[in-house]
C-alpha positions, 0 to 999 in steps of 0.5 A, a space after each residue: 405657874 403654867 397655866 395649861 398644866 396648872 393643877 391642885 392635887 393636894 387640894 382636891 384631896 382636901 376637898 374630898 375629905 372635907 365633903 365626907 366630914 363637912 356638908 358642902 364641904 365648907 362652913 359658908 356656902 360661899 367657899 363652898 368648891 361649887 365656886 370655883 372651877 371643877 377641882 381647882 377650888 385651892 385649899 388654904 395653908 395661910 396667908 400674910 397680907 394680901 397673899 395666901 397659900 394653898 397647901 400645894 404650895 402656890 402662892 395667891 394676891 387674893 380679894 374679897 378675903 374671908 368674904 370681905 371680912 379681912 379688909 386690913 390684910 391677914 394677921 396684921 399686926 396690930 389686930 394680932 398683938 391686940 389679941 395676942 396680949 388677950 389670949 392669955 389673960 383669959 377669954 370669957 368670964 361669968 360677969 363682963 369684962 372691962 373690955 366689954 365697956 372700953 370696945 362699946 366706947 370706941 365702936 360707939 366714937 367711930 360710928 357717932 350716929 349711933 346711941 347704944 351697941 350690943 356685940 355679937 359673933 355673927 351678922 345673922 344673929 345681928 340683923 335677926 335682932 333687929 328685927 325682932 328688936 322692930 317687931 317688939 317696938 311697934 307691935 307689929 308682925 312684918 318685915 320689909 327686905 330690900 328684895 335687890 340686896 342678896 343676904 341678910 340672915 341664915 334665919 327663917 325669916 330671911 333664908 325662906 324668901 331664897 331658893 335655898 328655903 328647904 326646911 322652912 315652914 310657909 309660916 316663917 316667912 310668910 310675914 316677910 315682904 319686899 321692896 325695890 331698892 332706889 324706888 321710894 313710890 313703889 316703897 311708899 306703895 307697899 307701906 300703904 298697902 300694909 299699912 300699920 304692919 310693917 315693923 321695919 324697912 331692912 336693907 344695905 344703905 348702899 351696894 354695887 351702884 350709889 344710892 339715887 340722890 335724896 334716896 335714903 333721906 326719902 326712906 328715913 321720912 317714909 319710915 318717919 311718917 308710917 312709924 316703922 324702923 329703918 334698919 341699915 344692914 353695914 356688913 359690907 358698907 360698914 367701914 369700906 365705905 367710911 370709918 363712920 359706915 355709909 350712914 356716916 357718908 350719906 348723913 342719914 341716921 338709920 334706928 338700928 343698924 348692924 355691922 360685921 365682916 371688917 369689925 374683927 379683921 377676920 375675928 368673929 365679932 358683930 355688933 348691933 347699934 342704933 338709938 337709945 329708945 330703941 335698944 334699951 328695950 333690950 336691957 334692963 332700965 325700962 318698965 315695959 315689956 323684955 325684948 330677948 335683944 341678944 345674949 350670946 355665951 361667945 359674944 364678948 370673947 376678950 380676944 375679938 373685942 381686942 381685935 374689933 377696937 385694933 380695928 377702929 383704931 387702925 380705920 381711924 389713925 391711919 386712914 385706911 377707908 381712904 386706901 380701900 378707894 385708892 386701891 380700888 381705884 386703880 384696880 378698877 382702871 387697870 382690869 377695865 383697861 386690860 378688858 378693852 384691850 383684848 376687845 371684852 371691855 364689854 363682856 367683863 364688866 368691874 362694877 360696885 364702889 372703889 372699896 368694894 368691886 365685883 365683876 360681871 361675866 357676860 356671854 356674846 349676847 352680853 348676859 351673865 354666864 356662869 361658864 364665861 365665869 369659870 373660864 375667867 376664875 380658871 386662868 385669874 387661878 392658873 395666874 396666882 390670883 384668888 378673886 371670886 370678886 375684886 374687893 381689895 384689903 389694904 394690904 395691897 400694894 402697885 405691884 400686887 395690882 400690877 400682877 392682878 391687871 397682867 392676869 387679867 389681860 392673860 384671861 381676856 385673851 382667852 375670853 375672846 377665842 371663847 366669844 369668836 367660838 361662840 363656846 367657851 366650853 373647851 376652856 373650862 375644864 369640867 362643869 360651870 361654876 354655880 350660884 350659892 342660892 339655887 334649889 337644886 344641887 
């Protein structure tokens, strides 16, 4: 591609019919055309592997594919064969399908630490479970967020601490309370200060740094001795991190935990897990009061339970948790490497585990920028690369991370003239992208 005359004219047609048809222009905020530099936000045709499409017909490596949920690469084969012999023996039924019980086997023999899981089609719709499963098991009305980790749920209870909180009422998120992450005084601090309120402790176990040593063991014990629950959000850390979650790397067993984006492969499937004592106060073999826990018409779809088991199975037999790392591996040295090159190794920063990368875009006084970002995503873009983020899918092969690292050399160049410019205005080519979460649009 030229990169001084790189344009997506189909694509920003596209983007203005789906504007007129869609609110934001995309079903998640996060592929909203905001994103990414002003019309250059490509609109996909398809994708094979680690590559994609747009219907201009330029060819793309991407990261972070279906916002991490793709992790195996598109239409692998066999996620599509698992749901291709599903689709036509029928996809949803009015009793359960046998399905239903082998799918809960294998995600129950993966992630060991848990007793019990329902399935679901969303993430949201997972951790709001868990919390009011929390809520029902302790009688009790709070709910603890870890306030450094950037999403939990599209519901009220979460999306009302946001900027984005229009249309919430005060009520709905005035139960809601935060803690710092890797700061178990300050935790412990809040708990006693609520003390006998907090229904549970919810957060990623892990994020773009480790958690300290004993940090989540000192959780587990907090929520031991101030009776609340502790709920591991695994969207993320869910199987990049090991076939068994972070919970299975760290050794630390949380009450519940919730999992999404990897299970499917790109299929909407999510699951709720945790112990027994707990999720059975959702079902129907107790004597206590019912919990509404999660009764979805879509959750048990035959064809996304074929796919989330194909999952398991290809983590489990082929490794791929281990590759995740390789390949971010060398990804993270190749761009660190380019960076210092070309003199910005202190401005373009590659940060998170191997298996999950981002990167920062720091401005001369070192601070994040929204404009550096869009003058580094227009020439990723201009040079084939799709990467609002680094996270790789195992798709990937050397010379896949190989073009990535000659891109990215190609964008630090111009990123220092921006920093001797003190101005990287001239190379964005209309307005800066945007941050998903802010009040204003």
């Amino acid at each position: 591609m030229n990169t001084e005359e790189f344009s997506l004219p189909r694509s920003r047609q596209a983007n203005e019919r789906l504007h007129a048809l869609i609110p934001g222009g995309a079903h998640t905020y996060a592929k909203g055309d905001d994103q990414y530099p002003e019309n250059l936000a490509p609109v996909i045709s398809h994708g094979r592997g680690a590559h994609v499409w747009d219907i201009d017909g330029n060819r793309y490596v991407e990261y972070g594919s279906g916002l991490r949920s793709v992790s195996l690469g598109h239409a692998h084969p066999r996620v599509t064969e698992a749901v291709r012999r599903e689709l036509g023996r029928g996809a949803n039924f009015v009793r359960p399908s046998v399905l239903e019980v082998e799918a809960a086997e294998r995600f129950l023999a993966t992630v060991p630490t848990a007793e019990m899981v329902k399935f679901a089609k969303n993430g949201s719709d997972a951790t709001t479970a868990a919390v009011r499963l929390a809520r029902a098991a302790t009688g009790r009305s709070r709910v603890a967020i870890c306030g450094d980790h950037p999403f939990f749920s599209v519901d009220d209870w979460f999306i009302g601490t946001t900027p984005m909180s229009a249309g919430v009422p005060d009520s709905a998120t005035e139960l809601t309370v935060a803690f710092p992450y890797g700061d178990l005084a300050a935790t412990e601090e809040l708990l006693t200060r609520h003390r006998d309120e907090i229904a549970c402790l919810i957060l990623e176990p892990a994020g773009h740094t480790e958690p300290p040593p004993g940090y989540l063991a000192g959780l587990r014990e907090l929520a031991d001795r101030h009776g609340c629950v502790l709920v591991f959000d695994e969207m993320i850390t869910g199987f990049r991190w090991s076939e068994a979650g972070a919970q299975g790397l760290y050794g630390v067993v949380p009450d519940l935990s919730t999992f999404g984006k990897a299970l499917g492969n790109g299929f909407a499937v999510s699951a709720l897990a945790g112990r027994r004592e707990l999720m059975e106060l959702g079902g129907l073999r107790h004597s206590g009061d019912r919990v509404f826990l999660l009764s979805t018409t879509h959750g048990a779809e035959t064809h996304s339970l074929a796919a989330a088991m194909a999952v398991l199975t290809t983590y489990t037999e082929e490794g791929v948790t281990a590759r995740l790392h390789a390949l971010g591996e060398r990804l993270a040295a190749g761009v660190r490497e380019a960076a210092a090159g070309m003199g910005v190794g202190d401005h373009i920063v590659v940060r998170g585990r191997a298996s999950n990368l981002v990167f920062a875009t720091l401005d001369e006084n070192l601070l994040p920028s929204q404009p550096y970002r869009t003058l580094f995503l227009r020439r990723l873009l201009a040079g084939g690369v799709l990467a609002p983020s680094f996270v790789v899918s195992s798709a990937l092969d050397d010379a896949d991370i190989d073009h990535t690292v000659e891109t990215v050399a190609e964008a630090c160049a111009v990123y220092r003239k921006a920093l001797d410019a003190a101005d990287p205005t001239p190379w964005l080519g209309g307005r800066p992208v945007k941050p998903v979460f802010r009040r204003r649009v």
